[in-house]
Short mmCIF file of the C-alpha atoms (twelve columns), coordinates in Angstrom:
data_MODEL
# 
_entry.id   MODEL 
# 
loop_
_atom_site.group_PDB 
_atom_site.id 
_atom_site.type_symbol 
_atom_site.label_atom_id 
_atom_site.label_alt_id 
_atom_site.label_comp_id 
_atom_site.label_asym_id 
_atom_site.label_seq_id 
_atom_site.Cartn_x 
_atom_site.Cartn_y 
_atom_site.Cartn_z 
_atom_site.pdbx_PDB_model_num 
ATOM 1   C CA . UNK A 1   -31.222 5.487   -11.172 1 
ATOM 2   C CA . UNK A 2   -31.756 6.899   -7.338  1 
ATOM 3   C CA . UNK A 3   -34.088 4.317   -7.063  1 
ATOM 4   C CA . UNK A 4   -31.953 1.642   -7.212  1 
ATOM 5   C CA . UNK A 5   -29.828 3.258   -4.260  1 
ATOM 6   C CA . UNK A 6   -33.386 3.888   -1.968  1 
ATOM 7   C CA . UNK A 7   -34.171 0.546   -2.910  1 
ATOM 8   C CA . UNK A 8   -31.243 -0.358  -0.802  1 
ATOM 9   C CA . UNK A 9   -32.039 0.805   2.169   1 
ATOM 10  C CA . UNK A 10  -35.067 -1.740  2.615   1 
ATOM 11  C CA . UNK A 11  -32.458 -4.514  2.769   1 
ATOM 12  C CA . UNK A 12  -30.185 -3.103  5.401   1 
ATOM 13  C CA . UNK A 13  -30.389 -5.195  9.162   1 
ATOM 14  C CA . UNK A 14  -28.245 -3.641  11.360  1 
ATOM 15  C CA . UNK A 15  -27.326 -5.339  14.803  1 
ATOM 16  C CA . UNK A 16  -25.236 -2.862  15.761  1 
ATOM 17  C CA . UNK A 17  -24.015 1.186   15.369  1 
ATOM 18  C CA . UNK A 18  -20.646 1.631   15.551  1 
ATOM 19  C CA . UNK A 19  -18.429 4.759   16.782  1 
ATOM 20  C CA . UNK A 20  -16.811 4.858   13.470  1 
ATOM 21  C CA . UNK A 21  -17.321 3.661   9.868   1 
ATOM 22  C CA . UNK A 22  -14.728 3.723   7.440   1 
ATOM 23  C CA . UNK A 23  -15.516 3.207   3.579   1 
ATOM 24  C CA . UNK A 24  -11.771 2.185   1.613   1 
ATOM 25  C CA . UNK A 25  -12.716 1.963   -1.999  1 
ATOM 26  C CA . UNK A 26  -10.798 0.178   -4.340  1 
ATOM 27  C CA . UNK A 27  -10.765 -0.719  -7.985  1 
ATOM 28  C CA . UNK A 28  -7.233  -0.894  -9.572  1 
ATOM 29  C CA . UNK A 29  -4.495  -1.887  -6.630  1 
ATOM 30  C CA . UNK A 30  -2.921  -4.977  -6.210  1 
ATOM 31  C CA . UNK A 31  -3.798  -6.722  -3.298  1 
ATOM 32  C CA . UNK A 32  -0.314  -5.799  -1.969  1 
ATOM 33  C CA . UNK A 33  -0.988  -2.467  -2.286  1 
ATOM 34  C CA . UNK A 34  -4.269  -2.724  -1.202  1 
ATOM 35  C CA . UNK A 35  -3.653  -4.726  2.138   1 
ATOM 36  C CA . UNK A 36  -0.896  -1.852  3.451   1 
ATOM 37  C CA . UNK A 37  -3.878  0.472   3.199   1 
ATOM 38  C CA . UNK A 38  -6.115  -2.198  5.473   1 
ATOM 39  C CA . UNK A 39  -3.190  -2.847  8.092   1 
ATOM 40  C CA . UNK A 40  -2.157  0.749   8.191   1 
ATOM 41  C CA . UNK A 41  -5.873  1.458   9.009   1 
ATOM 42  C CA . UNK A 42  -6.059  -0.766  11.956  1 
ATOM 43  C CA . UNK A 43  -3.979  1.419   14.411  1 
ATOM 44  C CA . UNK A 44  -5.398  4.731   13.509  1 
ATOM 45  C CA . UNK A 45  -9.281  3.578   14.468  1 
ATOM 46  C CA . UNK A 46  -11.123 3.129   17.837  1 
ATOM 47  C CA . UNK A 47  -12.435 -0.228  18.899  1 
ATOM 48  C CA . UNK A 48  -15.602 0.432   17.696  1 
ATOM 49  C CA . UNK A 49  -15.021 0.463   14.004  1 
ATOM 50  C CA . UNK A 50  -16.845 -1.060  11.090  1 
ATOM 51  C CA . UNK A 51  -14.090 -0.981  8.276   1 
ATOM 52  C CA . UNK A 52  -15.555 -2.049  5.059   1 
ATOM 53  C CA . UNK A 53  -13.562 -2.425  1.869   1 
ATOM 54  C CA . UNK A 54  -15.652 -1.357  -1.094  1 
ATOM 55  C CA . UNK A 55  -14.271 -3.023  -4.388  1 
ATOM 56  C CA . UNK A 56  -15.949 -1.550  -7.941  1 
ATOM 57  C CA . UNK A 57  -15.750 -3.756  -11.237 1 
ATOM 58  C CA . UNK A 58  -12.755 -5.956  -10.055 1 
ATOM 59  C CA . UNK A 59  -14.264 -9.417  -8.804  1 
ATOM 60  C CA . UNK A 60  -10.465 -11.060 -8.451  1 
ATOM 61  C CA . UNK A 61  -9.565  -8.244  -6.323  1 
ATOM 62  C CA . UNK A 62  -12.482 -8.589  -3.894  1 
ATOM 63  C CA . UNK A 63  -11.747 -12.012 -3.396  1 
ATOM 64  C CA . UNK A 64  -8.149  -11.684 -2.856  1 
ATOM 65  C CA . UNK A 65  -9.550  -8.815  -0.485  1 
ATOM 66  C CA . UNK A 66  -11.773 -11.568 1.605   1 
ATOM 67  C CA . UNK A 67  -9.215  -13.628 1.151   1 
ATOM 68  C CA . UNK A 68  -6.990  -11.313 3.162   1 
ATOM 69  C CA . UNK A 69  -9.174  -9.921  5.797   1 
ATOM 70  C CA . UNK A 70  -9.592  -13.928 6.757   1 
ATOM 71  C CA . UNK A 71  -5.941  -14.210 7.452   1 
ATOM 72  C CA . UNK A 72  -5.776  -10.831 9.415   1 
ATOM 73  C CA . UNK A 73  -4.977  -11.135 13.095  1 
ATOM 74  C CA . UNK A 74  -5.768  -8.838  15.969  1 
ATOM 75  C CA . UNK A 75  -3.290  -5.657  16.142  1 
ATOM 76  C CA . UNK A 76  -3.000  -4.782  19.805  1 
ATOM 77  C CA . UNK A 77  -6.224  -3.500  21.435  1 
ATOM 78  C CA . UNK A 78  -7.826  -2.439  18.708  1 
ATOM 79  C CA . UNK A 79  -11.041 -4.524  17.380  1 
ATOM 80  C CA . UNK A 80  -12.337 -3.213  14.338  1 
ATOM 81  C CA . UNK A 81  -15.449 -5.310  12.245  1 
ATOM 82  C CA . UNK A 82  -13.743 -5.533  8.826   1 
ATOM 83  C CA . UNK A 83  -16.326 -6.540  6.009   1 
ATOM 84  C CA . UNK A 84  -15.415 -6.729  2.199   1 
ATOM 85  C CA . UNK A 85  -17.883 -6.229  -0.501  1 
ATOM 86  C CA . UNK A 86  -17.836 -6.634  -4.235  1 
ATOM 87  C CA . UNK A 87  -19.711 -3.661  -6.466  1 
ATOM 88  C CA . UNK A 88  -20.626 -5.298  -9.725  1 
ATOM 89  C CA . UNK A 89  -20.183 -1.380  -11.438 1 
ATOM 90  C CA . UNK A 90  -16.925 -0.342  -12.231 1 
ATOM 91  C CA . UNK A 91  -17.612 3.113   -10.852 1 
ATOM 92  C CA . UNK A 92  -16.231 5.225   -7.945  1 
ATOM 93  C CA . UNK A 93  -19.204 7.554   -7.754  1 
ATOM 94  C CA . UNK A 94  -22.048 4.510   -7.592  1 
ATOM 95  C CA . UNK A 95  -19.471 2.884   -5.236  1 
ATOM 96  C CA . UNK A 96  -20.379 5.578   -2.611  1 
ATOM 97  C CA . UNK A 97  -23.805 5.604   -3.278  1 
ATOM 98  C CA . UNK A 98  -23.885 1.557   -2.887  1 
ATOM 99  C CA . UNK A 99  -22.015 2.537   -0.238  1 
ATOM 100 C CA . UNK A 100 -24.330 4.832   1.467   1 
ATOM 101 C CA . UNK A 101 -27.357 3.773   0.691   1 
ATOM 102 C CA . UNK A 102 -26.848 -0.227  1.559   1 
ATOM 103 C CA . UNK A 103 -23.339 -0.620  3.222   1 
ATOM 104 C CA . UNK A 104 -22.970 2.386   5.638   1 
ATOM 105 C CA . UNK A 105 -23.494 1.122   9.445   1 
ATOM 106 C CA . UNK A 106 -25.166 4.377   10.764  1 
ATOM 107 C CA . UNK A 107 -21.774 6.044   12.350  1 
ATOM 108 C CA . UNK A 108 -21.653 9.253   13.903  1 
ATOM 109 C CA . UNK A 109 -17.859 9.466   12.239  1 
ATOM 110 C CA . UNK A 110 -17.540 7.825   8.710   1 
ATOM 111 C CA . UNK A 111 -14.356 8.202   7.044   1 
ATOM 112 C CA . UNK A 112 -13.413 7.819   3.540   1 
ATOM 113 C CA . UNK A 113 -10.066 6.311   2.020   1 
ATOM 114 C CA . UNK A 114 -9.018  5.341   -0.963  1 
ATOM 115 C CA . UNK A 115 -7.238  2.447   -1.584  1 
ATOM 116 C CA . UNK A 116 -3.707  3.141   -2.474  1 
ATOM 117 C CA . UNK A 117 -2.936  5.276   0.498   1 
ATOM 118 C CA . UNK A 118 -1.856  4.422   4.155   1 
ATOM 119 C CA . UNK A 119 -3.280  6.688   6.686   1 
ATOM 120 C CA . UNK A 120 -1.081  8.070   9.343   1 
ATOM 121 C CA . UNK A 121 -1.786  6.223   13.152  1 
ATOM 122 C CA . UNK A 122 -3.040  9.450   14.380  1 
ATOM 123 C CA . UNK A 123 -4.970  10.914  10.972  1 
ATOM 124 C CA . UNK A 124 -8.756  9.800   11.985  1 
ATOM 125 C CA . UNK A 125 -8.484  10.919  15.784  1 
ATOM 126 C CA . UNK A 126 -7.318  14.239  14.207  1 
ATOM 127 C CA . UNK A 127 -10.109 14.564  12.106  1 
ATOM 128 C CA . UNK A 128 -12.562 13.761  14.331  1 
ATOM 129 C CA . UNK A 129 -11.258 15.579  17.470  1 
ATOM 130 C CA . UNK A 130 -11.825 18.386  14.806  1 
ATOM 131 C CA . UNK A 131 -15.264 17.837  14.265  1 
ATOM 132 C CA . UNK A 132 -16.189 17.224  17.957  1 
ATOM 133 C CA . UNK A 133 -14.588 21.065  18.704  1 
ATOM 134 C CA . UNK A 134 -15.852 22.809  15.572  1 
ATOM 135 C CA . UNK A 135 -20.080 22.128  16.022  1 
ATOM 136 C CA . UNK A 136 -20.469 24.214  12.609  1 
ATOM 137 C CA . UNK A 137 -18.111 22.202  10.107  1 
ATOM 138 C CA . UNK A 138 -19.827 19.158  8.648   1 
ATOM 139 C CA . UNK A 139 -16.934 17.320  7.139   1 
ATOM 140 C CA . UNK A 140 -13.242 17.364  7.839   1 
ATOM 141 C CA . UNK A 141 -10.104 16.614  5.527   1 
ATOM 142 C CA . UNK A 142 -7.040  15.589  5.571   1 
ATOM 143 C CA . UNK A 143 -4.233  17.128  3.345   1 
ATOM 144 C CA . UNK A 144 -1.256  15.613  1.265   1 
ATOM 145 C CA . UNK A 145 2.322   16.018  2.879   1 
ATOM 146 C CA . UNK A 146 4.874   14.398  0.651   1 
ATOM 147 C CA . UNK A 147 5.024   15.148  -2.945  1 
ATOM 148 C CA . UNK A 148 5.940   17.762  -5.348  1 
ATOM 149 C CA . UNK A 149 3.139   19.750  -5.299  1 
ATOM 150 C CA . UNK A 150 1.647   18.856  -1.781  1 
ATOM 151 C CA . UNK A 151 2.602   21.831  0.116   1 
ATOM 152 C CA . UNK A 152 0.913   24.311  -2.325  1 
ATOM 153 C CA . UNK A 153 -2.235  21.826  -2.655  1 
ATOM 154 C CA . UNK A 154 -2.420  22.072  1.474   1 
ATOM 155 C CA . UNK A 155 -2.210  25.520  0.988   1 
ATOM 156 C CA . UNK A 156 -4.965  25.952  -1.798  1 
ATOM 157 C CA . UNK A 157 -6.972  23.609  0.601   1 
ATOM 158 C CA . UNK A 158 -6.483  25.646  3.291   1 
ATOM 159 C CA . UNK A 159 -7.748  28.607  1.504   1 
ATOM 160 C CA . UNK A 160 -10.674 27.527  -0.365  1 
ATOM 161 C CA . UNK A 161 -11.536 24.992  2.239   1 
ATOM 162 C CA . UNK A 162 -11.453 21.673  0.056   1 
ATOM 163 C CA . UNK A 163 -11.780 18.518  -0.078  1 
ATOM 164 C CA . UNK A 164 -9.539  15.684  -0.680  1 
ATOM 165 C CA . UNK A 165 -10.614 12.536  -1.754  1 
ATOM 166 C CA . UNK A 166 -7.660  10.988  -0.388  1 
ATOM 167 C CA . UNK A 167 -9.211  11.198  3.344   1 
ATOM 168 C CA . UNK A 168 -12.091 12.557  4.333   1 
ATOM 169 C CA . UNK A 169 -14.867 12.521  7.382   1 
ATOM 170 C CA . UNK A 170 -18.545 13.047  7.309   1 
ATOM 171 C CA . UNK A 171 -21.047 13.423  9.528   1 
ATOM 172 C CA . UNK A 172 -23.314 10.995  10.404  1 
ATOM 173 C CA . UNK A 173 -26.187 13.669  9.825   1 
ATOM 174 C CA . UNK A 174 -24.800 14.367  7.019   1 
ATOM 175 C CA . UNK A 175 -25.240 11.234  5.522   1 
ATOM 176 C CA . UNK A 176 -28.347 10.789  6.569   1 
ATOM 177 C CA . UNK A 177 -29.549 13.913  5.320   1 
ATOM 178 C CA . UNK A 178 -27.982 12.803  1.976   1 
ATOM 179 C CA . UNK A 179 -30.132 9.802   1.850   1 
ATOM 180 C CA . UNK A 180 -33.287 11.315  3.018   1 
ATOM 181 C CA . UNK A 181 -33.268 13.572  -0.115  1 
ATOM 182 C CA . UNK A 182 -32.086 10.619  -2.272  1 
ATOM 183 C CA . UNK A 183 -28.862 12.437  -3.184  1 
ATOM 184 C CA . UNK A 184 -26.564 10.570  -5.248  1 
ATOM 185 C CA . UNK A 185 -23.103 11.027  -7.065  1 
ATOM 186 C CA . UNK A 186 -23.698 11.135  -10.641 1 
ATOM 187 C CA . UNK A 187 -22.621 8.285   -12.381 1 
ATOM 188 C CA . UNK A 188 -19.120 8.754   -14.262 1 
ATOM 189 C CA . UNK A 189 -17.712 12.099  -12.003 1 
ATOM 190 C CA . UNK A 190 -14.119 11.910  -11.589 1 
ATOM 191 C CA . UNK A 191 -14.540 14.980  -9.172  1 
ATOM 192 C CA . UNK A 192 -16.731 13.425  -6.826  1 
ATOM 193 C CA . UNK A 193 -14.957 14.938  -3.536  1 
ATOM 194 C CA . UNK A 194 -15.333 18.752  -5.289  1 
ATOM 195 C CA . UNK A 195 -18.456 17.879  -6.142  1 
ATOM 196 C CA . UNK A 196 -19.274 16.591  -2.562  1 
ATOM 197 C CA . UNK A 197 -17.408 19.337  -1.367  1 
ATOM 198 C CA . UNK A 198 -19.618 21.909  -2.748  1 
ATOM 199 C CA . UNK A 199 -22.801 20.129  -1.868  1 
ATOM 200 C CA . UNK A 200 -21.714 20.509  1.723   1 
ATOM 201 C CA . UNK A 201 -20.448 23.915  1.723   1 
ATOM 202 C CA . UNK A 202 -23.825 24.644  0.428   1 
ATOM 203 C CA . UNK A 203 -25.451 22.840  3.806   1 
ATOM 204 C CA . UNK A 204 -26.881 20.308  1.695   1 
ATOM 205 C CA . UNK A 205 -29.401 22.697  -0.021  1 
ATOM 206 C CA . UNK A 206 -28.129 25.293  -2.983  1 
ATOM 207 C CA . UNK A 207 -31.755 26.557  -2.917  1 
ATOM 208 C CA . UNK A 208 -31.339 27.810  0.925   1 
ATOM 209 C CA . UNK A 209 -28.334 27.968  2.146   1 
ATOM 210 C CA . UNK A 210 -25.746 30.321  0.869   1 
ATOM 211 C CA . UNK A 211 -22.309 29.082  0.707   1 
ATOM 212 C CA . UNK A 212 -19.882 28.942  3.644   1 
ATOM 213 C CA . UNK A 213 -16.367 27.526  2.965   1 
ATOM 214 C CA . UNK A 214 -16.120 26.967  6.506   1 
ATOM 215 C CA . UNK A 215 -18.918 24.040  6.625   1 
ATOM 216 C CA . UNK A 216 -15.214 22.458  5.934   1 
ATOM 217 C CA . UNK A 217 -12.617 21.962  8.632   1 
ATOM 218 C CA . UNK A 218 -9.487  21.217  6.563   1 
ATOM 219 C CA . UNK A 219 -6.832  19.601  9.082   1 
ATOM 220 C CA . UNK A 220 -2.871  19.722  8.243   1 
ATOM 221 C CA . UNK A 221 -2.156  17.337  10.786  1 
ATOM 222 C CA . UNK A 222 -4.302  14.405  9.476   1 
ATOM 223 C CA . UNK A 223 -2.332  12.816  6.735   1 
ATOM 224 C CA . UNK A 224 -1.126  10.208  4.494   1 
ATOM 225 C CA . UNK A 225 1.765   8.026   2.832   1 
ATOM 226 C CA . UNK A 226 1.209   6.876   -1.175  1 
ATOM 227 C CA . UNK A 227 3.757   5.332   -3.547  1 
ATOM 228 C CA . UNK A 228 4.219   8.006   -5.887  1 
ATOM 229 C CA . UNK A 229 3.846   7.276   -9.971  1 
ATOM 230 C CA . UNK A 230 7.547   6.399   -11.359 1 
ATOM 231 C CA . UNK A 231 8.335   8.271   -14.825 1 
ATOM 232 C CA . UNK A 232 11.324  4.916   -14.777 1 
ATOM 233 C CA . UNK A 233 7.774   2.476   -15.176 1 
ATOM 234 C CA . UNK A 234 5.972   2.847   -18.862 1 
ATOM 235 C CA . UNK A 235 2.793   1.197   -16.961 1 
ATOM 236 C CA . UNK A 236 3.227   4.129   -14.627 1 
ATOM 237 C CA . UNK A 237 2.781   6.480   -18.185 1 
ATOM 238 C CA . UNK A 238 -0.025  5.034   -19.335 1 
ATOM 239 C CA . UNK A 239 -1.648  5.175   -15.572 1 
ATOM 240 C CA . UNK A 240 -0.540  9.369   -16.198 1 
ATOM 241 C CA . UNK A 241 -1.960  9.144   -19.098 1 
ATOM 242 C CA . UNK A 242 -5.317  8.117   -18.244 1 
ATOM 243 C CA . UNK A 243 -5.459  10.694  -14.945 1 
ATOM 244 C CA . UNK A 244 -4.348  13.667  -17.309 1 
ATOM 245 C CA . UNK A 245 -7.563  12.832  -19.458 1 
ATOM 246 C CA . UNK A 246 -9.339  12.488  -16.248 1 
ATOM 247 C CA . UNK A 247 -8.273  15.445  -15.472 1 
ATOM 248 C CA . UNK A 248 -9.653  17.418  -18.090 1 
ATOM 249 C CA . UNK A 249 -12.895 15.880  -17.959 1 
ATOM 250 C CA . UNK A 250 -12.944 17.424  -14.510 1 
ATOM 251 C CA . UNK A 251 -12.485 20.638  -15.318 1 
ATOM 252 C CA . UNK A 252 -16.098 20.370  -17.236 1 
ATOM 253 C CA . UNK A 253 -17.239 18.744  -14.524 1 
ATOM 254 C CA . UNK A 254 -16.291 21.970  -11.868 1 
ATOM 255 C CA . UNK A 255 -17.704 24.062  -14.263 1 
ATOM 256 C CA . UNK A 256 -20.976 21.975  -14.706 1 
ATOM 257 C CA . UNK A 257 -21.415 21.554  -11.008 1 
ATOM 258 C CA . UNK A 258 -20.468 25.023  -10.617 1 
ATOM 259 C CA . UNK A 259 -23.365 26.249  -12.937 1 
ATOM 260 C CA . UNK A 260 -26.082 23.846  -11.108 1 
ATOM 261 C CA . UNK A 261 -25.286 24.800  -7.451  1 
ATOM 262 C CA . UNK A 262 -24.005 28.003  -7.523  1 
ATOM 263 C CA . UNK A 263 -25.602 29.656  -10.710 1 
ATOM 264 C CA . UNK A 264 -28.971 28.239  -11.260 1 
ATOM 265 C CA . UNK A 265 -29.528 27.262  -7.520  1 
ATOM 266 C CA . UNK A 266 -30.661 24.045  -8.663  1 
ATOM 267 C CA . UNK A 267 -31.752 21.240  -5.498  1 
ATOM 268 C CA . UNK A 268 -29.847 17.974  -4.859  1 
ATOM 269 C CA . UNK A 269 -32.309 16.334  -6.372  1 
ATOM 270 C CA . UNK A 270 -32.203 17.815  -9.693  1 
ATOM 271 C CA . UNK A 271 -28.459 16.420  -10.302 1 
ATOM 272 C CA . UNK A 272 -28.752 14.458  -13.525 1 
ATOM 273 C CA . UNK A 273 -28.017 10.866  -13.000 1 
ATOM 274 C CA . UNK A 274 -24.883 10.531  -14.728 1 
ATOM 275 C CA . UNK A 275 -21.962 13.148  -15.205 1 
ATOM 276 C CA . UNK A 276 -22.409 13.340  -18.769 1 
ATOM 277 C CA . UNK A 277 -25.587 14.638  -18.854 1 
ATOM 278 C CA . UNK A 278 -24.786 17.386  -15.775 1 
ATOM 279 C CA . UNK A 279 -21.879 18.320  -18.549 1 
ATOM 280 C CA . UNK A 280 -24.095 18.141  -21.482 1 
ATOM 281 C CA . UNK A 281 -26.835 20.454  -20.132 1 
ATOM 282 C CA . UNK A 282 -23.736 22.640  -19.227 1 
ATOM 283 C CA . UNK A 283 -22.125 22.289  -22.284 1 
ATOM 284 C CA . UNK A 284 -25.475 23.678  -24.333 1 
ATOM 285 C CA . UNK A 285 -26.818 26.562  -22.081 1 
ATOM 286 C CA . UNK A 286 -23.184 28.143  -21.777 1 
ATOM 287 C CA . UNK A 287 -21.006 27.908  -24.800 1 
ATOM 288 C CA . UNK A 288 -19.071 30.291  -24.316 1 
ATOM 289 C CA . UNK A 289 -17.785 29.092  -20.717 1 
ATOM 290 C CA . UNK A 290 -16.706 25.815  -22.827 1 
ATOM 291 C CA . UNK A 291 -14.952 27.643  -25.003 1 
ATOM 292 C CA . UNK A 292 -13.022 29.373  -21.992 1 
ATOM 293 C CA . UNK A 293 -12.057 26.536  -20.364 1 
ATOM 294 C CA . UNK A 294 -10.419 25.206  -23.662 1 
ATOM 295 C CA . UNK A 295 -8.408  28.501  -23.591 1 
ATOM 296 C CA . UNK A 296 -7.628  28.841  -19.869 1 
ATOM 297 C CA . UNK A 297 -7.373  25.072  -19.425 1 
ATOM 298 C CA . UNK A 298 -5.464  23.413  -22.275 1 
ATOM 299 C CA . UNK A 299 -6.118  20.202  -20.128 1 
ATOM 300 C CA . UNK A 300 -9.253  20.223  -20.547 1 
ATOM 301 C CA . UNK A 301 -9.180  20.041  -24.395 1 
ATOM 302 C CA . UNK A 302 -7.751  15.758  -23.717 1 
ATOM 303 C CA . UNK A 303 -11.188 15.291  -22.479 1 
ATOM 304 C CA . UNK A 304 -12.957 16.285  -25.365 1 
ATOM 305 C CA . UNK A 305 -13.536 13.200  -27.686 1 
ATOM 306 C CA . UNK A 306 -14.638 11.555  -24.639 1 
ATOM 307 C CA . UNK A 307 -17.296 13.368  -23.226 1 
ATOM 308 C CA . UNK A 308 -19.682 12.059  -25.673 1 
ATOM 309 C CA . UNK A 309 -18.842 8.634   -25.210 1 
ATOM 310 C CA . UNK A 310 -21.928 6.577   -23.497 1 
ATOM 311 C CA . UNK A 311 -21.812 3.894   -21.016 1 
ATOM 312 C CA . UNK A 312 -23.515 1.031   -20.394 1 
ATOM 313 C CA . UNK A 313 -25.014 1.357   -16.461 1 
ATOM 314 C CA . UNK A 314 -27.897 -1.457  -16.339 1 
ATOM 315 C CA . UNK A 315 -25.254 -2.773  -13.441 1 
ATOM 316 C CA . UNK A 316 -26.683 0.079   -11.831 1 
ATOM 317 C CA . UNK A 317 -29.304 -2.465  -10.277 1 
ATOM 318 C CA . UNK A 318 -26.961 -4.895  -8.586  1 
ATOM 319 C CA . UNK A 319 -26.651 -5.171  -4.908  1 
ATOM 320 C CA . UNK A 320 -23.285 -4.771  -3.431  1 
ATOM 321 C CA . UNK A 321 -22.453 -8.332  -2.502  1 
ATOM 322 C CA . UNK A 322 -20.898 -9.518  0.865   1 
ATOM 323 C CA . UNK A 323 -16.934 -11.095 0.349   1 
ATOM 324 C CA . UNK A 324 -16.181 -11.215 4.186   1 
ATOM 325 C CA . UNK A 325 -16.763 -10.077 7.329   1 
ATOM 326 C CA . UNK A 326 -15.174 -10.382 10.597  1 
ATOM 327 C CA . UNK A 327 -14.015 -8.917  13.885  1 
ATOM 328 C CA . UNK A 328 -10.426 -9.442  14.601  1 
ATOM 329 C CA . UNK A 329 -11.205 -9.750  18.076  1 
ATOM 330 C CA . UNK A 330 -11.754 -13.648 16.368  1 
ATOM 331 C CA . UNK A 331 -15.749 -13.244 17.049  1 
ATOM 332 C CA . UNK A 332 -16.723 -14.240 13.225  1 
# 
């Protein structure tokens, strides 16, 4: 399935590299929702932004999402591009490799952001002041700061150095190092940022590099604002639901990723295509770490009756497709 990403990069034409890049993928959120992260965006970039809204397996939503950006009007001095695109896949992880591989403008700064959260105005300029001080870290993160359990997650970040999917920065070497290897996101991961995370702490090679936490700059002053699930909403349960299962499939997905990096020592390149068969190879040579991760994580147990399930990924072929794209300094 790489190929289908590589094969991307033949039909990029870019007029221009930007300071900044900012990928805000979407699948579920209204367009309510959805919007407040796009407007909330515009006063935490620099002028020289491509924003580009990635929406996987929701077709309504990306056009309500062009729809938008064509109604959006300049917000002070600040002249982001904004383009939206529509990813055939319903899929997070081939999201970022469409992404990557056939969307990404070249920036030395990409960020990443999903869709249901509003960045704080000075987030980005935190993260990337961070990385223009700290020449050794390759990414940067943000961390949560409201919620029940943020302060202890900032703290476990903080210790162990992760990532969180929430907001995130790469560098633009680090990207293209990605893409000269043909790396991809296995199709299906729920824990793409650990995942990503660990492929970076590495320095992008397991069969190198030993692993240095530090390769990740987590930042406690770049944050963000999210509308929190309500236990008063039974959609809300079912949403829980669905993220506890997810959950647990990502505890055999740590473990899998675990055993390929860290363990075996295995390249980038040697990542199965799709997340069920990096947990089925797992799943065979070490029985007896599946049957501690039952016993240590109960959660994980949920995931079971799903991990055999297959999906159908001949999508995997389709181009992302071009919704919108404008500057709002009223250019195009």
């Amino acid at each position: 399935m790489n190929e289908a990403y590589l094969a991307l990069t033949a039909r990029e034409a870019r007029r221009v590299v930007p300071q900044w890049a900012v990928a805000i993928f979407s699948s579920r959120e209204s367009i309510e929702l959805l919007g407040q992260t796009i407007l909330a965006l515009l006063p935490a970039v620099v002028t020289s932004t491509f924003v580009d809204v990635v929406v996987n397996g929701n077709p309504a939503l990306a056009l309500q999402a062009a729809r938008l950006v064509g109604e959006l009007r300049s917000a002070g001095d600040t002249l982001p591009r904004l383009r939206v695109w529509r990813v055939a896949l319903h899929d997070k992880a081939h999201a970022w490799n469409q992404y990557v591989y056939g969307i990404w403008p070249g920036a030395e700064r990409t960020f990443f952001v999903d869709g249901y959260v509003q960045v704080h105005p000075t987030a980005m300029r935190r993260l990337a002041s961070t990385l223009d001080t700290d020449r050794h870290a390759l990414a940067a993160t943000g961390v949560p700061h409201r919620g029940r359990s943020a302060a202890r997650l900032a703290r476990q970040m903080e210790a162990g150095h992760g990532v969180h999917g929430n907001l995130y920065l790469l560098r633009g070497s680090v990207l293209n190092a990605l893409r000269q290897r043909g790396f991809a996101l296995p199709l299906g991961i729920y824990r793409s940022d650990a995942l990503l995370g660990a492929v970076v702490k590495f320095g992008l090679d397991p069969t190198r590099h030993d692993w240095d936490p530090t390769r990740i700059h987590v930042v406690r002053g770049a944050s963000w604002d999210h509308k929190p699930l309500s236990a008063r909403k039974p959609a809300d349960w079912l949403v829980q639901c669905r993220r506890l299962r997810r959950q647990g499939r990502g505890v055999f997905e740590n473990l899998a990723a675990r055993s390929h990096l860290a363990l075996e020592h295995r390249s980038l390149e040697e990542l199965p295509a799709t997340a069920s068969e990096l947990i089925d190879h797992w799943m065979k040579h070490h029985p007896l770490e599946v049957w501690k991760a039952l016993v240590h994580r109960p959660v994980a147990g949920l995931a079971l009756s799903h991990l055999t399930r297959s999906r159908d990924w001949s999508n995997v072929r389709i181009p992302p497709k071009m919704m919108a794209e404008r500057s709002l300094g009223g250019d195009k």
